[in-house]
ChimeraX commands (.cxc) that place a marker at each C-alpha (Angstrom):
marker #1 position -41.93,4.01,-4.37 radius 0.5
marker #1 position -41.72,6.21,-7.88 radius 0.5
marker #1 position -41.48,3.49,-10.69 radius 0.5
marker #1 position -38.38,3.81,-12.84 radius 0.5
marker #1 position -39.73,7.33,-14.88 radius 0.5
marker #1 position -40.09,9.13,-11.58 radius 0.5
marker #1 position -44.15,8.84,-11.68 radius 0.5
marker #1 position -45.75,8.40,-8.26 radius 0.5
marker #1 position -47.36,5.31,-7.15 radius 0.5
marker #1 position -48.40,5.62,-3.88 radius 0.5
marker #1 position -50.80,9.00,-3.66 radius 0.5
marker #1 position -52.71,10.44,-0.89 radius 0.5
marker #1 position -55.23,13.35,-1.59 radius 0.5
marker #1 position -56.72,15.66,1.30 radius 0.5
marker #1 position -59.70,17.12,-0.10 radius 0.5
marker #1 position -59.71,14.02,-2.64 radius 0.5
marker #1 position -63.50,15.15,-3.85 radius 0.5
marker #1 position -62.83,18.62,-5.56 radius 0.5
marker #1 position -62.74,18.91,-9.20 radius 0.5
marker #1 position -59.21,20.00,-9.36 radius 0.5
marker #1 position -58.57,17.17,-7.34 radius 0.5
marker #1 position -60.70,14.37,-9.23 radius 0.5
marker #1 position -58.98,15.85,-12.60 radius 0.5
marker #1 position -55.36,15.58,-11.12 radius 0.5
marker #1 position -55.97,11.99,-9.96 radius 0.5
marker #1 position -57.26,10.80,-13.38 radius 0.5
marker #1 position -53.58,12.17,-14.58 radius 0.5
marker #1 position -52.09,10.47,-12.24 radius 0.5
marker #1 position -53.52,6.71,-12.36 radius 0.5
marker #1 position -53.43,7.38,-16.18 radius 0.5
marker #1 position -49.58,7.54,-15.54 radius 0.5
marker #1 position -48.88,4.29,-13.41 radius 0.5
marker #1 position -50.52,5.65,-10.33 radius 0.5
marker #1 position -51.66,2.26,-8.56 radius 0.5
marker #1 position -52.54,3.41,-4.98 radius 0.5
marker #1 position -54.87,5.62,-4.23 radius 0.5
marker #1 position -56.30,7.07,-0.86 radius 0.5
marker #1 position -58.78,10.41,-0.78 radius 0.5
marker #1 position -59.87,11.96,2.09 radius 0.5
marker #1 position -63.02,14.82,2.13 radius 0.5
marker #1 position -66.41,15.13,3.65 radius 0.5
marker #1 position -69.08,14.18,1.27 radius 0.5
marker #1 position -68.58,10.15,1.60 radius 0.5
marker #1 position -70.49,10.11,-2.05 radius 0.5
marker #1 position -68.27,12.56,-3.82 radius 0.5
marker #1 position -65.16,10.50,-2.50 radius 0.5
marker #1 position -66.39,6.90,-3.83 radius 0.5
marker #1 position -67.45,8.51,-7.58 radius 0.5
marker #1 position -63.63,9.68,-7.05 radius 0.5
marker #1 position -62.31,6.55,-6.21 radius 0.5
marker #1 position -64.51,4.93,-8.65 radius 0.5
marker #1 position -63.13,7.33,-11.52 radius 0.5
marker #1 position -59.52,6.55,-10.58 radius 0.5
marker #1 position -60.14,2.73,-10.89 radius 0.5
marker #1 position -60.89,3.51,-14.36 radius 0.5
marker #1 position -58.31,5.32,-15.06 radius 0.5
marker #1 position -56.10,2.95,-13.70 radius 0.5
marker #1 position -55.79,2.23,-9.97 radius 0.5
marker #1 position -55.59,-1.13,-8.43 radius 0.5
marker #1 position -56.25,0.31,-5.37 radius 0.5
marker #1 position -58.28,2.78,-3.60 radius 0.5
marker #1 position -59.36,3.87,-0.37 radius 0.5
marker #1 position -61.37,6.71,1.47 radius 0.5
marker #1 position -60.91,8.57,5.06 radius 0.5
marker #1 position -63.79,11.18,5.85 radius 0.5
marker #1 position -62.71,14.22,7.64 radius 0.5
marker #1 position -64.09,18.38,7.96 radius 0.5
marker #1 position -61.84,20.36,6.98 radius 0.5
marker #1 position -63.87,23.26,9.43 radius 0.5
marker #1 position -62.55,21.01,12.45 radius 0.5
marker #1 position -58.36,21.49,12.91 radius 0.5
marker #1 position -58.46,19.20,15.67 radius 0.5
marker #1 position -59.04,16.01,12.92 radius 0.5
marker #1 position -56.13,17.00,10.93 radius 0.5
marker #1 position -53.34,14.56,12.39 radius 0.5
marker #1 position -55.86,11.85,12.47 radius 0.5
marker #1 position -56.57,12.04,8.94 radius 0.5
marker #1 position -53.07,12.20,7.67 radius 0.5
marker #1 position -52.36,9.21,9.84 radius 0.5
marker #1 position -55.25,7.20,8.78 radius 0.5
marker #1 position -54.98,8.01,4.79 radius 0.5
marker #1 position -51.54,7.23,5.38 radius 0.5
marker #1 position -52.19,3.68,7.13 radius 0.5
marker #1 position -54.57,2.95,4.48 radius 0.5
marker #1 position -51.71,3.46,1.95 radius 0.5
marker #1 position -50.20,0.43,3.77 radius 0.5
marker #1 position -46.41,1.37,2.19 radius 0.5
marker #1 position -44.31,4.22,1.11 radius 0.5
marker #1 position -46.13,7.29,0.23 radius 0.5
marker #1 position -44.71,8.84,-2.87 radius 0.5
marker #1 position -47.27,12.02,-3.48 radius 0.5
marker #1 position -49.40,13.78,-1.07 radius 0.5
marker #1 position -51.24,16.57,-2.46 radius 0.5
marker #1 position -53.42,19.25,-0.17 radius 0.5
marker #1 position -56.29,19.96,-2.12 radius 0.5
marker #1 position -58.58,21.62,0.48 radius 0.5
marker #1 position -60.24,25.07,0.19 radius 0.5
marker #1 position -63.76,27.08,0.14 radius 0.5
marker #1 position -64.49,30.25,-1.59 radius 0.5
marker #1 position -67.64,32.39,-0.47 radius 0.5
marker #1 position -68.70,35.65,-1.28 radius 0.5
marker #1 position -66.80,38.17,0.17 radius 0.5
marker #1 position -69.80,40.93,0.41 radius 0.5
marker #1 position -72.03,38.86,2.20 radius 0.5
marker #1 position -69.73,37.51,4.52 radius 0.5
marker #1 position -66.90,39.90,5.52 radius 0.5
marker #1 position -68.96,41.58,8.67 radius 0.5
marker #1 position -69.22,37.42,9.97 radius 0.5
marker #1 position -67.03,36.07,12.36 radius 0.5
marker #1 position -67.99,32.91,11.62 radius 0.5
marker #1 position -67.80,32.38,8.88 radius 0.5
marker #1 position -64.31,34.35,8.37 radius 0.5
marker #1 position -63.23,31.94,10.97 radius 0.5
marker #1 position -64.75,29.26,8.61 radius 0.5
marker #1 position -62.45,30.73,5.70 radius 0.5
marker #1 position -59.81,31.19,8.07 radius 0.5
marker #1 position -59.76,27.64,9.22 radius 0.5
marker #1 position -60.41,25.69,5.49 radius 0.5
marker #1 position -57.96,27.94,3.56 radius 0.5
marker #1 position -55.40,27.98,5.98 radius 0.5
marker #1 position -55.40,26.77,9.13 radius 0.5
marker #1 position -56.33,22.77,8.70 radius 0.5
marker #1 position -53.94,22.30,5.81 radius 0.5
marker #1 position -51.03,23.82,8.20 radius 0.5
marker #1 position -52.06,21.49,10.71 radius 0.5
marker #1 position -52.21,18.67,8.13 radius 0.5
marker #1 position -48.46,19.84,7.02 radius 0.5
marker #1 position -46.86,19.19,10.03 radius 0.5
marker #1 position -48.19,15.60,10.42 radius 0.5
marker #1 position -47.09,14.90,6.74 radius 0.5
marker #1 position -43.63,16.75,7.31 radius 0.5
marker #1 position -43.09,14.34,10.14 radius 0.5
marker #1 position -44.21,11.43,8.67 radius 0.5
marker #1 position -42.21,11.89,5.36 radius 0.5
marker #1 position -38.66,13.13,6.59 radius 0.5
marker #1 position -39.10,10.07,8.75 radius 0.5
marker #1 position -39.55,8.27,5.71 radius 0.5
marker #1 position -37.21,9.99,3.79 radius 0.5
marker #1 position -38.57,10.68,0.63 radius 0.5
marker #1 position -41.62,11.40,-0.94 radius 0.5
marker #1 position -43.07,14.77,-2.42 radius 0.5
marker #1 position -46.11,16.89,-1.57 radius 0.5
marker #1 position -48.14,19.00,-3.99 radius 0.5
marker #1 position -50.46,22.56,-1.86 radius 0.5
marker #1 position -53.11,23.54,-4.20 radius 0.5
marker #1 position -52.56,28.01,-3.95 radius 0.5
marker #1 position -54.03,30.53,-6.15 radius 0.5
marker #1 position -52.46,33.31,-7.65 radius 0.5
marker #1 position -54.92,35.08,-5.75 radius 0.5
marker #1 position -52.32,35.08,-3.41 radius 0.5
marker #1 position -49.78,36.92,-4.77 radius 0.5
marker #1 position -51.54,39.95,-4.35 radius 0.5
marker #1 position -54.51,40.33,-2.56 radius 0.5
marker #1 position -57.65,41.85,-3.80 radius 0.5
marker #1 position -60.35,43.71,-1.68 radius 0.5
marker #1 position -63.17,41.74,-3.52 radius 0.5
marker #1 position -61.33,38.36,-1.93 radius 0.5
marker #1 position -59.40,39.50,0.64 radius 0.5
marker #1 position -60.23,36.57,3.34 radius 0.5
marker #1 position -60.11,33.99,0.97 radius 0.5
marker #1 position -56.71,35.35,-0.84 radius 0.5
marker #1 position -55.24,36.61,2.06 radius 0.5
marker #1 position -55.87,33.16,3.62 radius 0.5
marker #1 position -54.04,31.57,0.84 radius 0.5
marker #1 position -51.24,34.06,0.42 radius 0.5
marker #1 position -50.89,32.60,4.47 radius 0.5
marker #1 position -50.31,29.48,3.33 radius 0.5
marker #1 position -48.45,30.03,-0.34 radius 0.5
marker #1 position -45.80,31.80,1.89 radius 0.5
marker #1 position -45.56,29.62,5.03 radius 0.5
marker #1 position -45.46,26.59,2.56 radius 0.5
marker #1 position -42.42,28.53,0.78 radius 0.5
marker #1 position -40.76,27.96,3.64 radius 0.5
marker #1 position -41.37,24.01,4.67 radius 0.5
marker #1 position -40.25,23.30,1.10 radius 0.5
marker #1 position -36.75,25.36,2.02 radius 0.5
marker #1 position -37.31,23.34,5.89 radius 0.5
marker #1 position -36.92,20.04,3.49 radius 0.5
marker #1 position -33.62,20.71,1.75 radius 0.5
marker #1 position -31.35,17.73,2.05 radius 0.5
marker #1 position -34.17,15.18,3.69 radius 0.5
marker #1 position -35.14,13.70,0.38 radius 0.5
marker #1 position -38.41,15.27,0.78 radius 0.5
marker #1 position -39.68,18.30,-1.47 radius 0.5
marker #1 position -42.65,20.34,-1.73 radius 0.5
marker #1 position -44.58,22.14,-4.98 radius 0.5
marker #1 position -46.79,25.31,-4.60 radius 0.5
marker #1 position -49.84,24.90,-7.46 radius 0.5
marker #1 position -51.01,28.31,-8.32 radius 0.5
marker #1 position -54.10,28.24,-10.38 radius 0.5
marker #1 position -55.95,31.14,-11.63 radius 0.5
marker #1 position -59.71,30.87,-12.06 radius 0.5
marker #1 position -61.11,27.53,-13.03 radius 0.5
marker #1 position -64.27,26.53,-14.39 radius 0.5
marker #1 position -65.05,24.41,-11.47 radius 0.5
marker #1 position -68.18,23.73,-8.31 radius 0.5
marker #1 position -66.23,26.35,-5.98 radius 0.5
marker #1 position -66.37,28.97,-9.00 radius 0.5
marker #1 position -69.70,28.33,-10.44 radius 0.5
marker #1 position -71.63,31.20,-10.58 radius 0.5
marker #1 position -68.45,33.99,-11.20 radius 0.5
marker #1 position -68.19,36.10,-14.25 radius 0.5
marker #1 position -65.64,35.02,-16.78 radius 0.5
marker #1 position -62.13,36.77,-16.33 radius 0.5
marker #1 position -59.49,36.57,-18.71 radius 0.5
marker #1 position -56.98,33.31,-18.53 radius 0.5
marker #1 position -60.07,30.90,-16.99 radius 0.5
marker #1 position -59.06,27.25,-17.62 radius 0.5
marker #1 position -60.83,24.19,-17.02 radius 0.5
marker #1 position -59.75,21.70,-14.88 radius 0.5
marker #1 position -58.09,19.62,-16.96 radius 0.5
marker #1 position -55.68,21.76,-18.46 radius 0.5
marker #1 position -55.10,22.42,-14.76 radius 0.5
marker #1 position -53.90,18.86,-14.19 radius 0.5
marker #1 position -51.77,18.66,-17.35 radius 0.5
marker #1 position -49.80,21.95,-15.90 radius 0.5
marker #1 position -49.33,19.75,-12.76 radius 0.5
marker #1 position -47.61,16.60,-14.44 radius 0.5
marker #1 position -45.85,19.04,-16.27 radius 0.5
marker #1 position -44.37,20.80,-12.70 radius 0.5
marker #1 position -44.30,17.01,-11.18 radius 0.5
marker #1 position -41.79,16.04,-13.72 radius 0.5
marker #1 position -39.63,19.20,-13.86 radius 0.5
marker #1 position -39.73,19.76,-10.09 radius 0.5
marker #1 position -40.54,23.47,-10.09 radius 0.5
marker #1 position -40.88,25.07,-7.29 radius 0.5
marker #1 position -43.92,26.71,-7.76 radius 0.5
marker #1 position -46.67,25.51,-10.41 radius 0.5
marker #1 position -48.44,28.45,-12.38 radius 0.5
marker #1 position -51.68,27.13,-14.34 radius 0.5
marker #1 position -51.49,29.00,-16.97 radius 0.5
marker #1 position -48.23,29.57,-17.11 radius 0.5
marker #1 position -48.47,32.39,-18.59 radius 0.5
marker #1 position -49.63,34.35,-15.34 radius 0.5
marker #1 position -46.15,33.67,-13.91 radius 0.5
marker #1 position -44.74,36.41,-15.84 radius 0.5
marker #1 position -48.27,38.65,-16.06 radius 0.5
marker #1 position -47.82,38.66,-12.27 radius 0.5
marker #1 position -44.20,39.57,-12.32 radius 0.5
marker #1 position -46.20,43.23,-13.36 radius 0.5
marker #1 position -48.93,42.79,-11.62 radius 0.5
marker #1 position -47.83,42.64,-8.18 radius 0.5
marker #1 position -45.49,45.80,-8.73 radius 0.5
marker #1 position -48.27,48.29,-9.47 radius 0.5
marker #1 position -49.11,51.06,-7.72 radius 0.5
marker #1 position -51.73,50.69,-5.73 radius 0.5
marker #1 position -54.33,52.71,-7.53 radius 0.5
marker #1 position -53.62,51.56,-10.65 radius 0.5
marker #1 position -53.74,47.80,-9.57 radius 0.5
marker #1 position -57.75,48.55,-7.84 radius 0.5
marker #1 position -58.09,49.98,-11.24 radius 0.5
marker #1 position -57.58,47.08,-13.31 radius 0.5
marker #1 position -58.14,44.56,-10.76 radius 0.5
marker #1 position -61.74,45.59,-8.69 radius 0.5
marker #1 position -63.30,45.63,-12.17 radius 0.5
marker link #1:1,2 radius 0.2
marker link #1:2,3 radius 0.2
marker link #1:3,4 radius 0.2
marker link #1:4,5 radius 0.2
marker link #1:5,6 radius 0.2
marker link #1:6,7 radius 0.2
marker link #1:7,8 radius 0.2
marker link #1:8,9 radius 0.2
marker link #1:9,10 radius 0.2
marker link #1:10,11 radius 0.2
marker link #1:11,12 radius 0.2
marker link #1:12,13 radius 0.2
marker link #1:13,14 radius 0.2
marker link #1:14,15 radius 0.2
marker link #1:15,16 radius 0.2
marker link #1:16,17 radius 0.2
marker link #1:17,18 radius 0.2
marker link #1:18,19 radius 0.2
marker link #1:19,20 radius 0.2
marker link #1:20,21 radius 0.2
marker link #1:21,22 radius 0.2
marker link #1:22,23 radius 0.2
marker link #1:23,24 radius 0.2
marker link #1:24,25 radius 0.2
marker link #1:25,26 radius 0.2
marker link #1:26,27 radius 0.2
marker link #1:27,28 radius 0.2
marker link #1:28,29 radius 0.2
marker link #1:29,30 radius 0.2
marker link #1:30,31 radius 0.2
marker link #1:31,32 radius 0.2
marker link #1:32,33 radius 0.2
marker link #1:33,34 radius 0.2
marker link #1:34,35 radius 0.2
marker link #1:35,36 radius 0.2
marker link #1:36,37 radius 0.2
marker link #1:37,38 radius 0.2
marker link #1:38,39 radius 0.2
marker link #1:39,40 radius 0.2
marker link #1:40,41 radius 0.2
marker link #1:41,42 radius 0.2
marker link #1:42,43 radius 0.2
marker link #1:43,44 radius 0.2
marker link #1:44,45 radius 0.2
marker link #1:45,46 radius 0.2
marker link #1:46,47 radius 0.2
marker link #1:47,48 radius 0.2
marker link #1:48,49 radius 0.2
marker link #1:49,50 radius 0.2
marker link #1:50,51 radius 0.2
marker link #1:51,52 radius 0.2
marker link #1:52,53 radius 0.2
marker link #1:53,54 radius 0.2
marker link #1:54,55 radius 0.2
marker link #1:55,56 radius 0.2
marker link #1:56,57 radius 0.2
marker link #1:57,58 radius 0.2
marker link #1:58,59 radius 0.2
marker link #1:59,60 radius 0.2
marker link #1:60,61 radius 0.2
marker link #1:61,62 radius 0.2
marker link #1:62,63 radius 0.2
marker link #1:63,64 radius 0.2
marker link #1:64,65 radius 0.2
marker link #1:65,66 radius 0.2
marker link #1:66,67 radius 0.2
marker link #1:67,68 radius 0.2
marker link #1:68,69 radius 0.2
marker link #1:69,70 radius 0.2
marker link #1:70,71 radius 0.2
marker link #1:71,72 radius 0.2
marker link #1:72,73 radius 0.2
marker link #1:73,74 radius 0.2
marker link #1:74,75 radius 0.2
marker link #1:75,76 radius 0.2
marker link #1:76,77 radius 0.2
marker link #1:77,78 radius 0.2
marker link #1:78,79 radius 0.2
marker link #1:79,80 radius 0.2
marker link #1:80,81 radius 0.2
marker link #1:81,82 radius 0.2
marker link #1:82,83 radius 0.2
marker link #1:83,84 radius 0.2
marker link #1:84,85 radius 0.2
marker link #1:85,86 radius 0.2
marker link #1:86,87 radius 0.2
marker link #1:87,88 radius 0.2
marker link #1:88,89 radius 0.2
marker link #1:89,90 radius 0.2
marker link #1:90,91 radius 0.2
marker link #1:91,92 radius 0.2
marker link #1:92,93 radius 0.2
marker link #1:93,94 radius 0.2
marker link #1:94,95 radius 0.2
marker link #1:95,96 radius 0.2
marker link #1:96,97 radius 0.2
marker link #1:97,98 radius 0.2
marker link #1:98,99 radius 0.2
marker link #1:99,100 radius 0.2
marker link #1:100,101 radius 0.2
marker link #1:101,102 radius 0.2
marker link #1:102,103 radius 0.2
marker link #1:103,104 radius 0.2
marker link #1:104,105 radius 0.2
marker link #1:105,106 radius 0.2
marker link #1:106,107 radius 0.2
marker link #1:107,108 radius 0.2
marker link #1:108,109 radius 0.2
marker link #1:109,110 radius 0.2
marker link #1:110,111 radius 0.2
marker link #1:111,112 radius 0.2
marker link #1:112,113 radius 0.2
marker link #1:113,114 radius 0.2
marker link #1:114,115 radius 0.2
marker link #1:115,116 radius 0.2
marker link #1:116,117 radius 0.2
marker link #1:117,118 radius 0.2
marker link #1:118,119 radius 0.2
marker link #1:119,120 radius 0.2
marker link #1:120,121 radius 0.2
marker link #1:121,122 radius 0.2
marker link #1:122,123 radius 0.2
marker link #1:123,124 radius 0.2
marker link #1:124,125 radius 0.2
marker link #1:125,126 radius 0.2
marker link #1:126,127 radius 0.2
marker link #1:127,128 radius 0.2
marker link #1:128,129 radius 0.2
marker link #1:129,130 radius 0.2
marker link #1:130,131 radius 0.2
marker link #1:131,132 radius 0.2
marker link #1:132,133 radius 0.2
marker link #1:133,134 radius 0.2
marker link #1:134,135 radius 0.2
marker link #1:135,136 radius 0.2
marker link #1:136,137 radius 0.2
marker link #1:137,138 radius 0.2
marker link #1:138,139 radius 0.2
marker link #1:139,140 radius 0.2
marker link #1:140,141 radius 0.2
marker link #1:141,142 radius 0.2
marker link #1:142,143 radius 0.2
marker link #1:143,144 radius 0.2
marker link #1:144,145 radius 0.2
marker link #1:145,146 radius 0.2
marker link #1:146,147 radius 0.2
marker link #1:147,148 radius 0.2
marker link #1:148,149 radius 0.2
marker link #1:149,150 radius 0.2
marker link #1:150,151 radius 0.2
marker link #1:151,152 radius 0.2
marker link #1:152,153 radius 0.2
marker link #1:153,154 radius 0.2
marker link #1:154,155 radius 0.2
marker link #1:155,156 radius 0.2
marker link #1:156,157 radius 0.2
marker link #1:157,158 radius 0.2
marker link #1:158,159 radius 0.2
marker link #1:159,160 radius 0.2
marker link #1:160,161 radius 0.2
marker link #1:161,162 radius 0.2
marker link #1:162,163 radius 0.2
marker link #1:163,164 radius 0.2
marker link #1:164,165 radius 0.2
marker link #1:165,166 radius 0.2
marker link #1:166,167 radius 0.2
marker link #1:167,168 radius 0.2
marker link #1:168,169 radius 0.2
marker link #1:169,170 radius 0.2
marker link #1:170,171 radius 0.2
marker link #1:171,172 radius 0.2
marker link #1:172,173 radius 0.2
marker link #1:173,174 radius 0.2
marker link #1:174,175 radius 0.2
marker link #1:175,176 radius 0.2
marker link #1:176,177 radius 0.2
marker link #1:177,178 radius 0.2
marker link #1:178,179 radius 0.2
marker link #1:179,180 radius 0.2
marker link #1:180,181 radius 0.2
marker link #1:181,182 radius 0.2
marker link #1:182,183 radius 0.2
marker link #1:183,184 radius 0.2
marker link #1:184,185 radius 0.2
marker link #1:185,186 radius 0.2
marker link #1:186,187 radius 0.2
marker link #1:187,188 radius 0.2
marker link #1:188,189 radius 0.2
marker link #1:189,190 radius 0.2
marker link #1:190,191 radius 0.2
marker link #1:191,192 radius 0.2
marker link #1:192,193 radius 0.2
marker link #1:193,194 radius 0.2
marker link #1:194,195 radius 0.2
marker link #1:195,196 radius 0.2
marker link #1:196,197 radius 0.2
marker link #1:197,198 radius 0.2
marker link #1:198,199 radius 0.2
marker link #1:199,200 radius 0.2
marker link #1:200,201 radius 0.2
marker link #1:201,202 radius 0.2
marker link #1:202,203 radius 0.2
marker link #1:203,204 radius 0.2
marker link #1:204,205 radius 0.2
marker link #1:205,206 radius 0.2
marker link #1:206,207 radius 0.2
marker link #1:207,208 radius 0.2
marker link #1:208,209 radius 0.2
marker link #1:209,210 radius 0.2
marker link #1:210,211 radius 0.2
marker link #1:211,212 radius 0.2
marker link #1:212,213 radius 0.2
marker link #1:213,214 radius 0.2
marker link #1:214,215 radius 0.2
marker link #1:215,216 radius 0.2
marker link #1:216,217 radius 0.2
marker link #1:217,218 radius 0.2
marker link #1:218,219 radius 0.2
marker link #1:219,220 radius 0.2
marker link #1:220,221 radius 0.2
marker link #1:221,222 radius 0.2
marker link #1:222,223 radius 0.2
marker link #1:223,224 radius 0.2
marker link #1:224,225 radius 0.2
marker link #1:225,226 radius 0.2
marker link #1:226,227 radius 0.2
marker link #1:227,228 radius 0.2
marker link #1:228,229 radius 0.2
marker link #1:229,230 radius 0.2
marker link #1:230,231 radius 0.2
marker link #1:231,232 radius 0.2
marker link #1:232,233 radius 0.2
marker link #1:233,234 radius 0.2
marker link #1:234,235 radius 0.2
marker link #1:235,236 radius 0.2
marker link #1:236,237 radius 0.2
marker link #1:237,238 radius 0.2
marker link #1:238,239 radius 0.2
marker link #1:239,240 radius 0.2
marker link #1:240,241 radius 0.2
marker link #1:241,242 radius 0.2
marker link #1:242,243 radius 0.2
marker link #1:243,244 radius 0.2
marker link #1:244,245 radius 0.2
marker link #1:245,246 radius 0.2
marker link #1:246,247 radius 0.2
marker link #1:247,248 radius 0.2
marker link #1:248,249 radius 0.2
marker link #1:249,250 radius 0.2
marker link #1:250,251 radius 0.2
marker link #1:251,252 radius 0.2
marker link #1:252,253 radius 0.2
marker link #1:253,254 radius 0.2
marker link #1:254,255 radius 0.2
view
């Protein structure tokens, strides 16, 4: 359960190895976290996780292996990571993505379907496994790493933004599904951060690094907003933004 100042104790992470994800954990044991479980891929990445939120105060951690390229594993690995929790689960956060280039591989089918099924499709799979298993519970909170690339999609990211936008909006709706079950939900919408999946991109204007990212998310844990922005300051850019006309939003934006 939550100690007394509302801080999570008992935290699951689905796609536990990603920077944003390592950064938010460190927060979080920091805080009082004690239990820890973090489920990816790379078995290596996950235990240099797990390792890093011992020291930063966990008395317990675990791992669960799972591709997130595979829907099929998605209820197993919400039930295992949950069973290795071995208690209430206060905090499950969906951390789970892949960015490619979309130039070199919009004319793919497979691997769209691979961007299909990472960005969107596995963590809606994974949602209805933790919906169940928390309204059953009756409490607990869950935290979906967006983007605000999914406010309005751009034709230089189309697949992977329009894949998000897919789940920022579906996930709108579980957290109104949850209203009066002692469950909520919290959308995260980063901009670009200086991270593995972004390596490589030119600098745009409001990067952050992952860290500041996981300060704006104890910051939206505590107040309960609805929606996360990281900076906050693109929560009101994007109030313009998204109401462009079209031409003039390619203009600013495909530059």
């Amino acid at each position: 359960m939550e100690n007394a100042f509302g801080q999570p104790q008992n935290v699951v992470v689905l796609g536990g190895s990603s920077d944003i994800a390592r950064a938010i954990t460190k927060k979080l044991c920091a805080a009082r976290t004690h239990t820890v479980v973090l489920a990816g891929r790379n078995q290596s990445l996950l235990d240099e996780a797990a390792a890093e939120a011992r020291e930063y105060g966990a008395t317990s951690t675990d791992t669960v292996l799972f591709d997130a390229e595979d829907a099929s594993n998605a209820q197993r690995t919400v039930s295992e990571s949950f069973e290795k929790v071995g208690g209430e689960i206060d905090l499950v956060i969906i951390a789970v993505g892949l960015l490619e280039d979309q130039f070199k591989i919009e004319n793919d089918a497979a691997a769209v379907e691979r961007m299909m099924m990472v960005n969107f499709t596995w963590p809606v799979v994974a949602l209805a496994e933790i919906r169940k298993r928390l309204v059953a519970q009756g409490s607990g909170r869950i935290l979906v790493i967006s983007s605000v690339a999914s406010v309005r999609v751009r034709r230089v990211m189309y697949l992977y933004a329009g894949a998000k936008a897919g789940l920022d909006r579906l996930c709108d709706g579980l957290a109104d599904s949850l209203e009066g079950t002692g469950v909520s939900l919290q959308l995260l919408r980063p901009g670009v951060v200086r991270s593995k999946m972004t390596e490589g991109q030119k600098p745009v204007p409001f990067t952050t690094g992952v860290n500041e990212v996981a300060e704006n998310v104890m910051k939206g844990l505590a107040s309960g907003d609805r929606v996360i922005w990281s900076p906050p300051l693109l929560r009101y850019l994007f109030m313009v933004l998204r109401h462009l006309p079209k031409p003039v939003w390619r203009k600013i934006m495909e530059n």
